[in-house]
N, CA, C and O atoms as a GROMACS GRO file, in nm:
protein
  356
    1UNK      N    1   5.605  -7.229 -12.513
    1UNK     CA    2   5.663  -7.108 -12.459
    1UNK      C    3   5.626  -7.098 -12.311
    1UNK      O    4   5.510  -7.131 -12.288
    2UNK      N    5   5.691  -7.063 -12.216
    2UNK     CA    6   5.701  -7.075 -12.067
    2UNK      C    7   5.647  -6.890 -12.063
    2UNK      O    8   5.645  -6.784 -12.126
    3UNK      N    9   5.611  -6.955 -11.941
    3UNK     CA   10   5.545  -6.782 -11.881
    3UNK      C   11   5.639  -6.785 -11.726
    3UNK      O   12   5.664  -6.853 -11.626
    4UNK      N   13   5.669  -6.646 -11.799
    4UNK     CA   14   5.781  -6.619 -11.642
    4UNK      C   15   5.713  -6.518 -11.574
    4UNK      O   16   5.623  -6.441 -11.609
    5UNK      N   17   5.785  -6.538 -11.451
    5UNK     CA   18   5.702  -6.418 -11.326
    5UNK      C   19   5.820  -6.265 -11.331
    5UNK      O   20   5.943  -6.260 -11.340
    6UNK      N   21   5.731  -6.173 -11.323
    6UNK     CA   22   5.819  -6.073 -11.292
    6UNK      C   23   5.798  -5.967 -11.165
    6UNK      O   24   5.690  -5.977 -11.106
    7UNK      N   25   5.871  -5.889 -11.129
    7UNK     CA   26   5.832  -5.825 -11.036
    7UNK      C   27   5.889  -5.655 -11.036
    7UNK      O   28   6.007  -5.632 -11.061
    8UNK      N   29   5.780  -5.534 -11.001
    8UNK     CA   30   5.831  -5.425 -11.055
    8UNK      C   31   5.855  -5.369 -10.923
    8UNK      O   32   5.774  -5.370 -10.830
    9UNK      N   33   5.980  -5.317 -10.921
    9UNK     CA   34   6.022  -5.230 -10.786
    9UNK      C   35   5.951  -5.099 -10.748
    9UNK      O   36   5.956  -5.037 -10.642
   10UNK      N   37   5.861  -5.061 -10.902
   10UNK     CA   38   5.843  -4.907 -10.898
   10UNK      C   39   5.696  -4.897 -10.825
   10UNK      O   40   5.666  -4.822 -10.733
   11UNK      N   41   5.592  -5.017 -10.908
   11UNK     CA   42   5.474  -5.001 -10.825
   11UNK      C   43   5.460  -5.125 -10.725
   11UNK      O   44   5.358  -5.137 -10.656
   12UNK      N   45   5.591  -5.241 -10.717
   12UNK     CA   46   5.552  -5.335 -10.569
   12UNK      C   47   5.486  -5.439 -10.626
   12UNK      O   48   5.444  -5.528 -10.552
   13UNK      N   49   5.458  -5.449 -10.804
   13UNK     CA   50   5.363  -5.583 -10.824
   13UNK      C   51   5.414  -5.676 -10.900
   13UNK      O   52   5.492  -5.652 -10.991
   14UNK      N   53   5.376  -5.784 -10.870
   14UNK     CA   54   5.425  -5.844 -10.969
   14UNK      C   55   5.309  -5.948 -11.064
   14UNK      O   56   5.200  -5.995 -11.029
   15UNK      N   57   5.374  -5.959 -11.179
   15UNK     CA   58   5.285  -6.008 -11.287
   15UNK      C   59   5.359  -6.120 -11.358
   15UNK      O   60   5.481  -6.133 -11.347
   16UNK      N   61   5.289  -6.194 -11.425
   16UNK     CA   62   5.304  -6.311 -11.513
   16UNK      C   63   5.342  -6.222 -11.713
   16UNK      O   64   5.284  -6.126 -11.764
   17UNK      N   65   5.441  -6.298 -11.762
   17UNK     CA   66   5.422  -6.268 -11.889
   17UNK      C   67   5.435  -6.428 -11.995
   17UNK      O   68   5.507  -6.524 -11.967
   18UNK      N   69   5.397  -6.422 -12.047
   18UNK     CA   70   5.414  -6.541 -12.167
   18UNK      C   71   5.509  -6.508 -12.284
   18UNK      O   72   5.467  -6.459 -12.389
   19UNK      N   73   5.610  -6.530 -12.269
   19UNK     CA   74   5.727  -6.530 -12.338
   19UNK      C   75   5.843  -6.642 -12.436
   19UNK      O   76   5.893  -6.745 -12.390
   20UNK      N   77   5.857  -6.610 -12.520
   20UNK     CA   78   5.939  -6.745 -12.557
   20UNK      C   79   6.101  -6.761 -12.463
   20UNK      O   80   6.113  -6.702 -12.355
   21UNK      N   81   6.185  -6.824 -12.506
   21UNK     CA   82   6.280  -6.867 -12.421
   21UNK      C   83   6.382  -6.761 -12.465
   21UNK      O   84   6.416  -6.670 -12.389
   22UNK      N   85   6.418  -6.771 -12.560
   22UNK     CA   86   6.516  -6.656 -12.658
   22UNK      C   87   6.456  -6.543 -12.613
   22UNK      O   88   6.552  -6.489 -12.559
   23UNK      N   89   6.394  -6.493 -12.603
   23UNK     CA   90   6.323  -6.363 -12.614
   23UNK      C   91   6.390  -6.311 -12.461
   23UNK      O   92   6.400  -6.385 -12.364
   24UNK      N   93   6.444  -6.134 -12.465
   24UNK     CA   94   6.470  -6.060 -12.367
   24UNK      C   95   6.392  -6.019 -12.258
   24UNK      O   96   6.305  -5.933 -12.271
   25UNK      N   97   6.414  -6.067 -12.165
   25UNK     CA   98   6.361  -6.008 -12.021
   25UNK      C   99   6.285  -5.884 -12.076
   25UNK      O  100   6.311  -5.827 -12.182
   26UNK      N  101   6.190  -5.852 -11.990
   26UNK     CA  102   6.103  -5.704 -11.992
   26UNK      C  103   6.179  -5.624 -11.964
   26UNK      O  104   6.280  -5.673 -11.915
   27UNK      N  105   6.179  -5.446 -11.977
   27UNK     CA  106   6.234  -5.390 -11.919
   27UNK      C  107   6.114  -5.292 -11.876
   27UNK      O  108   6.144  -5.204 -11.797
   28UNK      N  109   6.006  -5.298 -11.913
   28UNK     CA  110   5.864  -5.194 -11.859
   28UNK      C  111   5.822  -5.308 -11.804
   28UNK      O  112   5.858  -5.425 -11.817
   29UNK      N  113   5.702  -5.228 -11.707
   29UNK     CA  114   5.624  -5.248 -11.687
   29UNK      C  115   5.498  -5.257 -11.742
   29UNK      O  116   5.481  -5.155 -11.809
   30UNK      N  117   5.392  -5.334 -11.747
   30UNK     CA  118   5.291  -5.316 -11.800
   30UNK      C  119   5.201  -5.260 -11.764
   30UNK      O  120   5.116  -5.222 -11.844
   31UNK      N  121   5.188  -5.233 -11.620
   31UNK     CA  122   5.088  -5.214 -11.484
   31UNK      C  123   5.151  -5.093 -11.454
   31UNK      O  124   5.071  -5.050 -11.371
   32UNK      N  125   5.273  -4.974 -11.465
   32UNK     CA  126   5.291  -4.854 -11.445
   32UNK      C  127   5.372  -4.767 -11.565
   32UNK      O  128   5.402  -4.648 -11.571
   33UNK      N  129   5.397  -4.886 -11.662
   33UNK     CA  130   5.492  -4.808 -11.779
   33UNK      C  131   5.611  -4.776 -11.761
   33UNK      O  132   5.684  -4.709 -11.834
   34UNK      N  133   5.646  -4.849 -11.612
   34UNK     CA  134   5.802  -4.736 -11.562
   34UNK      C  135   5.930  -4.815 -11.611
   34UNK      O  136   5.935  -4.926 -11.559
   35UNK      N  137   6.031  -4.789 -11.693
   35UNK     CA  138   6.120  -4.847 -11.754
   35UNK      C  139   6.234  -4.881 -11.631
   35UNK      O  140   6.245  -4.804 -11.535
   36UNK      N  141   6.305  -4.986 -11.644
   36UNK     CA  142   6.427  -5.016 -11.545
   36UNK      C  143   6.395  -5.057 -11.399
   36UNK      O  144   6.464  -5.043 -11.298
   37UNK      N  145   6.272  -5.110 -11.414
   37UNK     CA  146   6.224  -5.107 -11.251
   37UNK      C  147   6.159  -5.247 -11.292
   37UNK      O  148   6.055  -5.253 -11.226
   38UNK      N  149   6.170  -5.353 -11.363
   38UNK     CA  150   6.146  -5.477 -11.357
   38UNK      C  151   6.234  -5.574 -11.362
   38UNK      O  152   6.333  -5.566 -11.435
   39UNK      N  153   6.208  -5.680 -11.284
   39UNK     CA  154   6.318  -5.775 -11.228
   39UNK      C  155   6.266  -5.876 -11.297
   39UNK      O  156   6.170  -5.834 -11.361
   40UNK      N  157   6.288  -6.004 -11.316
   40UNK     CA  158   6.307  -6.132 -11.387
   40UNK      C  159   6.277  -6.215 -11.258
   40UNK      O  160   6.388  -6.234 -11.209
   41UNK      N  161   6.171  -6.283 -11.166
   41UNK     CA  162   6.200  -6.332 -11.075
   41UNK      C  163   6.226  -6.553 -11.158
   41UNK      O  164   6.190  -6.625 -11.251
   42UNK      N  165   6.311  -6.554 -11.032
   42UNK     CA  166   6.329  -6.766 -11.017
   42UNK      C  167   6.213  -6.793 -10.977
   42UNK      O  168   6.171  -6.752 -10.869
   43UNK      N  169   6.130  -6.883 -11.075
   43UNK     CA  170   6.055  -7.001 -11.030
   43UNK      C  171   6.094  -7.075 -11.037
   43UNK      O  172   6.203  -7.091 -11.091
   44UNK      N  173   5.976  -7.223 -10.952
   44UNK     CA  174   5.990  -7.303 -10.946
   44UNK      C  175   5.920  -7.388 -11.103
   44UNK      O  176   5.961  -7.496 -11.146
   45UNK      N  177   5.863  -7.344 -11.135
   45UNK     CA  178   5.829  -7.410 -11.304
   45UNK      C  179   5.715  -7.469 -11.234
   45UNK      O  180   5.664  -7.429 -11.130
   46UNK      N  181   5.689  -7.554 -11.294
   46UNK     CA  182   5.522  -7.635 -11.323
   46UNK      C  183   5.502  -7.752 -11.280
   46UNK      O  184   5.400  -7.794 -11.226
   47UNK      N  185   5.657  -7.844 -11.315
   47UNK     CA  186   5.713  -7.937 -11.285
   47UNK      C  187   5.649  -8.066 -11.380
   47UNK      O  188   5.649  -8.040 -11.500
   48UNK      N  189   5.600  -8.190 -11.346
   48UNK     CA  190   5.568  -8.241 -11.465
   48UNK      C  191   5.443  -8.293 -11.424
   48UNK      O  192   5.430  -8.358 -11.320
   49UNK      N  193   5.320  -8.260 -11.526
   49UNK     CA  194   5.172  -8.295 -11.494
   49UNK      C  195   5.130  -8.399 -11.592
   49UNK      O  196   5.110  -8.370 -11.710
   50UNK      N  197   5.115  -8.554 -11.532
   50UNK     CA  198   5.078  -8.621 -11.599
   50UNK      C  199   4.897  -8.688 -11.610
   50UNK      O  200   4.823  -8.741 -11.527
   51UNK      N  201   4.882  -8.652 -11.760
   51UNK     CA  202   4.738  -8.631 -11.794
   51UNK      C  203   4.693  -8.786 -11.881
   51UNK      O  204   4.764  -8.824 -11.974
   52UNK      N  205   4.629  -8.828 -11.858
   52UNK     CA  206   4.507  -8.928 -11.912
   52UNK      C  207   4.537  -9.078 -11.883
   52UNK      O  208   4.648  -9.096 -11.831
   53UNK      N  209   4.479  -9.164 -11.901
   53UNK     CA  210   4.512  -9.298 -11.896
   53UNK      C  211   4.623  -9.350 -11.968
   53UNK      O  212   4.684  -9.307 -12.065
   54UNK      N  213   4.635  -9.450 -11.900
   54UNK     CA  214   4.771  -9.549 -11.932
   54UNK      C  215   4.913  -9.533 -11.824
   54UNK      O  216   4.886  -9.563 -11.708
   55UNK      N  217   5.018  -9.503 -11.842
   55UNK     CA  218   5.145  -9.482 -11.759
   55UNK      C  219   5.118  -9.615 -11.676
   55UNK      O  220   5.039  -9.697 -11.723
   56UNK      N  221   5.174  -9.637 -11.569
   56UNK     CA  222   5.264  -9.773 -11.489
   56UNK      C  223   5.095  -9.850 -11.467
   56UNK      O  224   5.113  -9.967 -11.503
   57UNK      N  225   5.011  -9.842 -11.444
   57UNK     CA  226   4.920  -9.924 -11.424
   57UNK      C  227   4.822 -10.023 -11.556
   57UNK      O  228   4.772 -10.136 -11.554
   58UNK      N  229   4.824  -9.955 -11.623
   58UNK     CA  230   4.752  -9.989 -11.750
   58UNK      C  231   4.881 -10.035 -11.841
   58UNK      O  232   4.884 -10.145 -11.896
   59UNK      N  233   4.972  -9.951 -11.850
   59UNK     CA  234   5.031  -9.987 -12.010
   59UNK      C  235   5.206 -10.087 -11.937
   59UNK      O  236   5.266 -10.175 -12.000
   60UNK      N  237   5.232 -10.051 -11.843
   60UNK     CA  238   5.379 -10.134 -11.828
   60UNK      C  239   5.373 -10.218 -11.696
   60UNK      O  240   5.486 -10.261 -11.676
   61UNK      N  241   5.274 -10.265 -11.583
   61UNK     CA  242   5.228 -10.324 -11.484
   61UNK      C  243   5.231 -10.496 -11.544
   61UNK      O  244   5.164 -10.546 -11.635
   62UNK      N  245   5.303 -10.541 -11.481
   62UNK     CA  246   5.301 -10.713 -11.518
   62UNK      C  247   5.171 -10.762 -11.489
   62UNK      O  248   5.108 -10.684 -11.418
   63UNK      N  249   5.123 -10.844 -11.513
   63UNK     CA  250   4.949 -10.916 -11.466
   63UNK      C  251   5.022 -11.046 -11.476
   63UNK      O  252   4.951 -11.139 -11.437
   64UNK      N  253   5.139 -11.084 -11.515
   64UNK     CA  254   5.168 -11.214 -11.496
   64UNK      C  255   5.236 -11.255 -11.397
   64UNK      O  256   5.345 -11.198 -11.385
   65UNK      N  257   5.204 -11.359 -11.295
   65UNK     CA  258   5.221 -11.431 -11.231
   65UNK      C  259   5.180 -11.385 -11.094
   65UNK      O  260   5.251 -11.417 -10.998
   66UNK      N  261   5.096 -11.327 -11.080
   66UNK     CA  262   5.029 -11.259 -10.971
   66UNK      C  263   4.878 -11.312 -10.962
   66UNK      O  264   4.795 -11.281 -11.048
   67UNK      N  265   4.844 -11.404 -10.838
   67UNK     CA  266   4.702 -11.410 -10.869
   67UNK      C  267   4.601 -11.303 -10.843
   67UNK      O  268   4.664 -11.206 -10.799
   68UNK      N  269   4.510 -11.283 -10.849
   68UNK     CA  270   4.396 -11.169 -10.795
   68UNK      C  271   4.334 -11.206 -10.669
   68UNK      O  272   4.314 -11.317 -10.619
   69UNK      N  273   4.302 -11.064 -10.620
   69UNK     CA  274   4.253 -11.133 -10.498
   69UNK      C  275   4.155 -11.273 -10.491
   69UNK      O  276   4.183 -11.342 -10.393
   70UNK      N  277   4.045 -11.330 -10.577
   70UNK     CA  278   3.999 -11.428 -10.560
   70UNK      C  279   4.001 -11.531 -10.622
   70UNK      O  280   3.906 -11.603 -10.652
   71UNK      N  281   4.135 -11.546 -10.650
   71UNK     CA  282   4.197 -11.673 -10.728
   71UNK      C  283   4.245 -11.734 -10.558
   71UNK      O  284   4.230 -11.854 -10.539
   72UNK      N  285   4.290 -11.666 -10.467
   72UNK     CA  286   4.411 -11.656 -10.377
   72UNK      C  287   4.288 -11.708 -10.269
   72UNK      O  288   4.286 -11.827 -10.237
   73UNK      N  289   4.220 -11.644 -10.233
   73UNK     CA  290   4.107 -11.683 -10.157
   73UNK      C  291   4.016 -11.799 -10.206
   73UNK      O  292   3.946 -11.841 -10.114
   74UNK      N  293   3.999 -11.857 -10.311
   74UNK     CA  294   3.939 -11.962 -10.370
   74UNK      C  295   4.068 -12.092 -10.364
   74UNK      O  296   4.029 -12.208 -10.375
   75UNK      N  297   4.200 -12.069 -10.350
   75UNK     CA  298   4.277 -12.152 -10.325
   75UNK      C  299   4.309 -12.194 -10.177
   75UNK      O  300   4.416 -12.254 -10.168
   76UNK      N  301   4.251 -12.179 -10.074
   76UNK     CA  302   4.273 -12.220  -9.952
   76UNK      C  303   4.283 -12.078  -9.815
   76UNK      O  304   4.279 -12.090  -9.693
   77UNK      N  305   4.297 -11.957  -9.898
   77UNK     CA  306   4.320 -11.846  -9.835
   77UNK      C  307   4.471 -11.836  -9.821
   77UNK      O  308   4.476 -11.714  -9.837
   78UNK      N  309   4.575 -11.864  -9.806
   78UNK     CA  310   4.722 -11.888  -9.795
   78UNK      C  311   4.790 -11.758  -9.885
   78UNK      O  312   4.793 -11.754 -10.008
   79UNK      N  313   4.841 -11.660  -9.800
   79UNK     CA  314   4.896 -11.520  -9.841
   79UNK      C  315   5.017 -11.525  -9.813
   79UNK      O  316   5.063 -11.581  -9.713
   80UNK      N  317   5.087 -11.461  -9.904
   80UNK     CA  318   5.221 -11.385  -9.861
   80UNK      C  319   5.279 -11.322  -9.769
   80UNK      O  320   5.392 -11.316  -9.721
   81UNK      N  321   5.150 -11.261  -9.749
   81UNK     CA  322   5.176 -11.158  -9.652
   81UNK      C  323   5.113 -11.187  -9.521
   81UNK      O  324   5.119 -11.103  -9.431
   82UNK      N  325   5.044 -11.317  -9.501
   82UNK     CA  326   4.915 -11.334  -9.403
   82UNK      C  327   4.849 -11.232  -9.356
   82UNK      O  328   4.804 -11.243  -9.241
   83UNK      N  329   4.823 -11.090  -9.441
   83UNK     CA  330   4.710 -11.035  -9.422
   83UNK      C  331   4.762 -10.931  -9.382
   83UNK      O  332   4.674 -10.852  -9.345
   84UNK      N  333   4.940 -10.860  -9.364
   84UNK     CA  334   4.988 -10.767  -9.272
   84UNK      C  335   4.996 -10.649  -9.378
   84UNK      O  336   5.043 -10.540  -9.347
   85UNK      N  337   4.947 -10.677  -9.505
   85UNK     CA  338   4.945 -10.585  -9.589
   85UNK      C  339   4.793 -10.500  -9.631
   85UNK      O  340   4.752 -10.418  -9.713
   86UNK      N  341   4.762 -10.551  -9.561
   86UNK     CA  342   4.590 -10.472  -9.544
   86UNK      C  343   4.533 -10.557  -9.635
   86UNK      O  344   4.434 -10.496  -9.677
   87UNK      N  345   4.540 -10.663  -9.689
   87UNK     CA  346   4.420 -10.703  -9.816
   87UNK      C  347   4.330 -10.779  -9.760
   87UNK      O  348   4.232 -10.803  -9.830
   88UNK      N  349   4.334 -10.840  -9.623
   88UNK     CA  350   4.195 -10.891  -9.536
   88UNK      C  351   4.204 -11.012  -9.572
   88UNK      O  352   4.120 -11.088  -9.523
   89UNK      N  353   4.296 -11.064  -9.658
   89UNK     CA  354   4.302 -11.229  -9.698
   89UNK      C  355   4.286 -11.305  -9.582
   89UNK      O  356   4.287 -11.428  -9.589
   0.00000   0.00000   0.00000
């Protein structure tokens, strides 16, 4: 269930409610009781927060055919990039 912002014209504040999606806009206030004087404001939402290990580095990142840095340096030093990519090779 999403928490929407609202804002009351009567006392100037605005507050957070936790609401389901179906469920009707407020029409009080909670903070003055005054009926018809609360607005529904647009957010921007939360957007998307990604939490714990794994995603592109751990779980879908190729390890094949890439040497590590000291495979690459134990082979003669000879880079791709001769070094313009910051790795000091």
């Amino acid at each position: 269930m999403p928490t929407y912002e609202y804002h009351c014209s009567a006392c100037n504040q605005d507050f957070e409610q936790f609401q389901s999606m179906t469920a009707e806009p407020l029409s009080e206030c909670p903070l003055c009781h005054k009926k018809g004087k609360v607005q529904r404001m647009i957010s921007g939402g939360a957007g998307i927060i990604f939490k714990g290990s794994g995603f592109y580095e751990t779980d879908y990142k190729s390890k094949k055919g890439s040497p590590s840095s000291s495979e690459s340096k134990s082979e003669g030093g000879s880079h791709c990039c001769s070094g313009s990519c910051g790795c000091k090779n």
